[in-house]
N, C-alpha and C positions, 0 to 999 in steps of 0.2 A: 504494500500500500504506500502512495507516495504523500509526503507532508502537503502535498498541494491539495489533494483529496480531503483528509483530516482539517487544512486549514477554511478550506470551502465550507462543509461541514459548521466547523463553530463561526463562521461570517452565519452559517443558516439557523444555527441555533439562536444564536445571540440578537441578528439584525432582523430576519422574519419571521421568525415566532417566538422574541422576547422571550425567554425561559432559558433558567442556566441549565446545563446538562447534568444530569446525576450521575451518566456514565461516564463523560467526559467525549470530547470531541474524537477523540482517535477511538476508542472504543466503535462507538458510533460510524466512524469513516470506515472498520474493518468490517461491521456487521454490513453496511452498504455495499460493498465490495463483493463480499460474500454471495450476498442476496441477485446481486446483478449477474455476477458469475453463473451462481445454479438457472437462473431465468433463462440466461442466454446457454447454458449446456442442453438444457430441456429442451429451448425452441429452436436450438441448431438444426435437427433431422424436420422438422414441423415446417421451418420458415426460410426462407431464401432471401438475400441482403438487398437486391431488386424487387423484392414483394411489395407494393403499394398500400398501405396503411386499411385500405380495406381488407386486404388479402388476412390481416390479424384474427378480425374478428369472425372470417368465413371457415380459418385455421381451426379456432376456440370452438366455432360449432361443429364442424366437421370432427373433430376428436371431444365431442364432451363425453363424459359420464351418463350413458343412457340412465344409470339409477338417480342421477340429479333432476330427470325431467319433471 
C-alpha cells in the first residue's frame, strides 16, 4: 500500500466526513486496498476492461443468485 493511498484516505476522513478515525488512516487505506483487490479478482473472468458501464449491471444479473430472487 502506498503512503499516497493512506494519505488520500485521512484528507477523506478528516475533510469529507469530518470524523476522526478510530482505526487510523493507514489501517483504513489497507482494508480499501484489500477490498478493491478481491472486487477486481472476482470481476476479472465476469468483466472485460472495454465493457461499457452498462455491461456491469447486465454482468450482476446474468450471474445473480437465483435463491436471491
Amino acid at each position: 500500500m502506498s503512503e499516497d493511498v493512506a494519505r488520500l484516505v485521512e484528507i477523506s476522513i478528516r475533510d469529507l466526513h469530518g470524523i476522526d478515525s478510530r482505526a487510523g488512516a493507514a489501517a483504513v487505506a489497507r482494508e480499501v486496498v484489500r477490498l478493491n483487490m478481491a472486487v477486481r479478482d472476482l470481476a476479472r473472468p465476469v468483466l472485460h476492461f472495454s465493457d461499457q458501464p452498462a455491461d456491469f449491471a447486465a454482468a450482476l444479473l446474468r450471474h445473480a443468485d437465483p435463491a436471491n430472487a
